[in-house]
N, C-alpha and C positions, 0 to 999 in steps of 0.2 A: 096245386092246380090240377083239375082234370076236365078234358072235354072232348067230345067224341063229333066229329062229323065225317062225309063223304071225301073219299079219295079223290074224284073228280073236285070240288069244292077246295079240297086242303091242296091238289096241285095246280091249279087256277092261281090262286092265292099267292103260293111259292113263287110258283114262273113269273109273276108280275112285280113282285117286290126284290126278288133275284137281283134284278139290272139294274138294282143300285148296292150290288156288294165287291166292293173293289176285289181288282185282281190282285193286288199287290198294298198292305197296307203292314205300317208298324204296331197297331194295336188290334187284339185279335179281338177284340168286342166287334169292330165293323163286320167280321169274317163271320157274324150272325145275323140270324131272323130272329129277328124278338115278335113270340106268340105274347099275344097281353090280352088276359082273359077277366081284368081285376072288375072290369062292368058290366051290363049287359049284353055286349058286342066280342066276337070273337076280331083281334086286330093282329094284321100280321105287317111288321115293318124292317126294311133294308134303310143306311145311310151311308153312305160313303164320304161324307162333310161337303159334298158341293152338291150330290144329288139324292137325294131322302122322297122312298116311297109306301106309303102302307095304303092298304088295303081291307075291307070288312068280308069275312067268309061267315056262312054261313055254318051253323052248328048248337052245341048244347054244352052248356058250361054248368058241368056238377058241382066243382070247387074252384072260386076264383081264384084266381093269381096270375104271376109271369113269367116266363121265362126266354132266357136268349142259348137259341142253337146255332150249331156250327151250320152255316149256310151250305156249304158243298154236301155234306156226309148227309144232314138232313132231308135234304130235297132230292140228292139219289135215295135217298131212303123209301121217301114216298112215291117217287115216278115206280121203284118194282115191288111194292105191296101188290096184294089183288084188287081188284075193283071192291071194294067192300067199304066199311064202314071202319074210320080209322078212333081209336084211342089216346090219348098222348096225357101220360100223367106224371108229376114231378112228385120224388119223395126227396130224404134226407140229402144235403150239401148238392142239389140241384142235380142230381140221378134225375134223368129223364127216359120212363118208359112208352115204348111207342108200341102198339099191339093193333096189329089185323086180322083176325081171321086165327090160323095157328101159329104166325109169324111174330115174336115179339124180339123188339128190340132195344137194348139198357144202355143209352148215353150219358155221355157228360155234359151239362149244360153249363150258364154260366146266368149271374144275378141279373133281371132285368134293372133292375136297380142302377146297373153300371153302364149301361147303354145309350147311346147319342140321343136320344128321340129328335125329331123333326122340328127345327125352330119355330119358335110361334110367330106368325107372319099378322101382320095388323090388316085384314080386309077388305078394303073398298068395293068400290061400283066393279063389277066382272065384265069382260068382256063375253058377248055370248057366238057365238058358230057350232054349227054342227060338226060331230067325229067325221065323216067325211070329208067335209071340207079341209078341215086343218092336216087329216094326212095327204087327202092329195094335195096339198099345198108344199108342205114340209118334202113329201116325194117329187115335186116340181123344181124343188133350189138346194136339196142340201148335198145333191151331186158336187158342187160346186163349191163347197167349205174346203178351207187349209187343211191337209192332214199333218202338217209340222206344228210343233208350238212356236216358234222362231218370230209370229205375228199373232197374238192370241186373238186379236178380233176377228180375224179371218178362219179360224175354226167355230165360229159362232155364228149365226144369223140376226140378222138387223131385223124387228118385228116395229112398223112403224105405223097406227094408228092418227088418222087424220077425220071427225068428222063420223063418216059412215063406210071409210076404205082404210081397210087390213092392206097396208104393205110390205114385203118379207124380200128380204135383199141378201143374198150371198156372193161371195167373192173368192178368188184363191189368187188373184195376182195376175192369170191367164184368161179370165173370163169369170162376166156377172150373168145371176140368173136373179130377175126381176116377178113375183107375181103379186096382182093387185085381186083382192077378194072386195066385193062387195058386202057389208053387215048391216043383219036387219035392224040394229038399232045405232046411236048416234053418241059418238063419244068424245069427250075431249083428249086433246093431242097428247099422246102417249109415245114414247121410244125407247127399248130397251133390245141388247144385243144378248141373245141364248145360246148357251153353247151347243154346239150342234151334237153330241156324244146325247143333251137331254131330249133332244127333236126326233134323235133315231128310235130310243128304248121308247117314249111318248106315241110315237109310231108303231111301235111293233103290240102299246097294249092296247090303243084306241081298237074299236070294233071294226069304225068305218062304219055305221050304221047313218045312213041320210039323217033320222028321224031322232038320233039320242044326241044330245048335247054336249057340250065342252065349257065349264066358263075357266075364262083364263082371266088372276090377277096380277097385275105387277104393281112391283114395291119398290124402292130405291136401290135393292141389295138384290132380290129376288125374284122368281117367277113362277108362279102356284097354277097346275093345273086340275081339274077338277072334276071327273066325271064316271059314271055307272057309280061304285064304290070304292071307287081308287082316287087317293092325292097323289102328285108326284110335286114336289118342290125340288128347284135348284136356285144356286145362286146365278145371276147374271154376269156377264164379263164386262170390266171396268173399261170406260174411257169412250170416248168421242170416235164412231164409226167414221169410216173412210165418206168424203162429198164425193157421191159420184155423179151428181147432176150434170158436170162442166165433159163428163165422156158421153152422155147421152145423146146425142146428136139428132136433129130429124134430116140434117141433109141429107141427098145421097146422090152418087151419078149413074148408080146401075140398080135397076130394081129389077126381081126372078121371083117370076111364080109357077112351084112346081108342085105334081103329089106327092106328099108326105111320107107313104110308105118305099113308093117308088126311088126316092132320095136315100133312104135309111138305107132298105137293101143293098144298092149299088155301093154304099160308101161299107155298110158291114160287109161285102166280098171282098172288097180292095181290100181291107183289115185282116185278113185271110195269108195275105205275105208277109206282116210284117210281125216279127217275134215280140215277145214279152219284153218292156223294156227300151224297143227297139224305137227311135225315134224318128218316121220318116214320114211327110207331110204328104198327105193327099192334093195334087194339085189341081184345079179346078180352071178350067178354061171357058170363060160364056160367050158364046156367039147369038147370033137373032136367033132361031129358035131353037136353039140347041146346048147343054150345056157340059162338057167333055172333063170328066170325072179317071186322073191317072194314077197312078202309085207304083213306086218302082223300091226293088228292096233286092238283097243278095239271094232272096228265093225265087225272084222273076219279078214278072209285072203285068198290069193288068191295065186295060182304059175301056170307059162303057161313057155313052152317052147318053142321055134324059133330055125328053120334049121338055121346054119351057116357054112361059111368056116372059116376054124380056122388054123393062122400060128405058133408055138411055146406053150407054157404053159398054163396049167389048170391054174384056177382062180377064187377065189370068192372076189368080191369087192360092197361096197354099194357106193348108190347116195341120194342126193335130188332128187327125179323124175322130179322136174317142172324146174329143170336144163336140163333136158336132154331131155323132151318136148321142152322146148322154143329154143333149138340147132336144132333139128331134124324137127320141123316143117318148120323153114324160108329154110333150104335145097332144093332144085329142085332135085337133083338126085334120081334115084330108087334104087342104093345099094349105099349104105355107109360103109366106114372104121372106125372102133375104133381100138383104137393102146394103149394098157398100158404097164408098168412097174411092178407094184406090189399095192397090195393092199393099200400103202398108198400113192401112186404116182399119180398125176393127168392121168386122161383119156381123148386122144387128139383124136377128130373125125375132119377127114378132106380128102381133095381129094388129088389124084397125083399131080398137081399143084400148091396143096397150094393157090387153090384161095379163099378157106373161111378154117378158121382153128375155131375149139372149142375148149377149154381147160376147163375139168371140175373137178372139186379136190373132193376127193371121201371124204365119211362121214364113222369115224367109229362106226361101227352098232354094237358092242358087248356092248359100253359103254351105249347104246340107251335101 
């Protein structure tokens, strides 16, 4: 094999198929990029067995063929070439020459032959959304994923298709984050739970571009996404997500409408006494129009007040703060709703619409 393209092109390429080379694996084939140059298309692929991604770069393919590199050595290799035009050619028992410029470099590769390639996924109708949409979708709920395995559906997101409405459901035990997308075309009832490790790296290579596309398939086992010139396949996480419809509540006896920014602020200062670690509830007192915001910690304490409009009942109730930061930040709106029941009842912040719901279950602060 020999083919020659751009360092920006060959490290595009890398970065994106990277984030499926496990960190930790017993066979060192995964711990490669398999470059596969055997057609017209230069392809470059990472698998970890749950999550497999390849990608098309651009370039000139003198001598077909394949081969599989060491992922880590490789892609430092190519981040400190020079900006130039990179070489990569295999000779005898998979010697792999890399050459830029005056820089040449002689590794050892390994048979594409022996390498996982990307299961063959049988296709249907795609679903279609824009790369915008699905990251900020994915950057709206997946705050809120298990980072334990101890419950593996809860390290994954619920993707529920109904109709003409994308709905994306995360959980960790402490608090759900709900958001509804509306799609321009109309599909039948679909549900499939993704593990959220594939929502992150999907996220980091989407563009985010309004105007370029994403179609996303699913399959009984898997979840194919699809866009610019990059696949990224994973397997799905098995079994029947949590009903959360019976925690959903539209009651409430106290509803608070405040600004958005102005909330965030005052709760990220309070968060200013309390250490890493440190578990100690922001307590929240709503009066008619006022609502008294305290934190108290072995470093001091703090209380600030915020204007609000208030529907129903006085109320003192605690929180985790970094629950209600990580809620209140991915928000776009300038006022937001909190809606409770009673001091031991979850606090749901959301819109008329119900296009993005919070659910956040309060902490009690006397036992603390």
């Amino acid at each position: 094999m020999k083919i020659i393209c751009t360092k920006s092109n060959l490290a595009k390429g890398v970065g994106i198929v990277s984030k499926a080379v496990p960190s930790k694996t017993t066979m060192p084939i995964l711990e490669c990029i398999l470059i596969d140059a055997t057609t017209d298309i230069i392809k470059l692929t990472a698998n970890d067995m749950e999550l497999g991604i390849e990608t098309i770069i651009e370039g000139e393919i003198l001598d077909k063929g394949m081969i599989a590199l060491d992922a880590k050595i490789f892609s430092e290799i190519v981040r400190k070439l020079p900006d130039n035009e990179i070489v990569i050619e295999t000779g005898a028992n998979d010697q792999t020459m890399i050459t830029c410029e005056k820089a040449k470099f002689n590794i050892s590769g390994k048979s594409g032959n022996d390498f996982a390639y990307l299961p063959y996924i049988e296709k249907e109708e795609p679903v279609r959304l824009s790369q915008y949409t699905l990251k900020e979708v994915i950057r709206q709920t997946i705050f809120s994923i298990a980072d334990n395995e101890s419950n593996k559906l809860m390290t994954g997101e619920l993707f529920e298709i109904n109709e003409n409405i994308l709905k994306v459901v995360s959980l960790d035990g402490h608090r759900i984050s709900i958001r509804k997308i509306e799609l321009k075309d109309t599909y039948g009832m679909r549900k499939a739970v993704v593990p959220g490790k594939t929502l992150m790296e999907v996220s980091k290579i989407l563009s985010g571009e309004v105007d370029s596309e994403v179609q996303i398939y699913f399959t009984e086992n898997h979840v194919v996404f699809e866009f610019d010139q990059t696949v990224v396949v994973s397997r799905l996480i098995e079994g029947e997500y949590f009903r959360i419809e019976q925690m959903l509540s539209s009651d409430y006896e106290t509803k608070v409408r405040m600004n958005k920014r102005e909330l965030l602020s005052c709760i990220d200062r309070a968060t200013l006494l309390v250490k890493e670690g440190d578990k100690k509830p922001i307590i929240i007192h709503i009066g008619d129009e006022s609502m008294e915001l305290k934190i108290q910690s072995q470093l001091g304490s703090m209380d600030e007040e915020i204007f609000i409009t208030k529907e129903g009942k006085d109320l003192l109730i605690g929180f985790n703060p970094k629950f209600l930061i990580d809620a209140l930040r991915v928000i776009d709106d300038e006022e937001v709703n909190l809606y409770f029941m009673n001091a031991k009842a979850p606090c749901f912040i959301k819109d008329e619409k119900e296009t993005y719901v919070y659910l956040i279950l309060p902490v009690n602060f006397n036992a603390i």
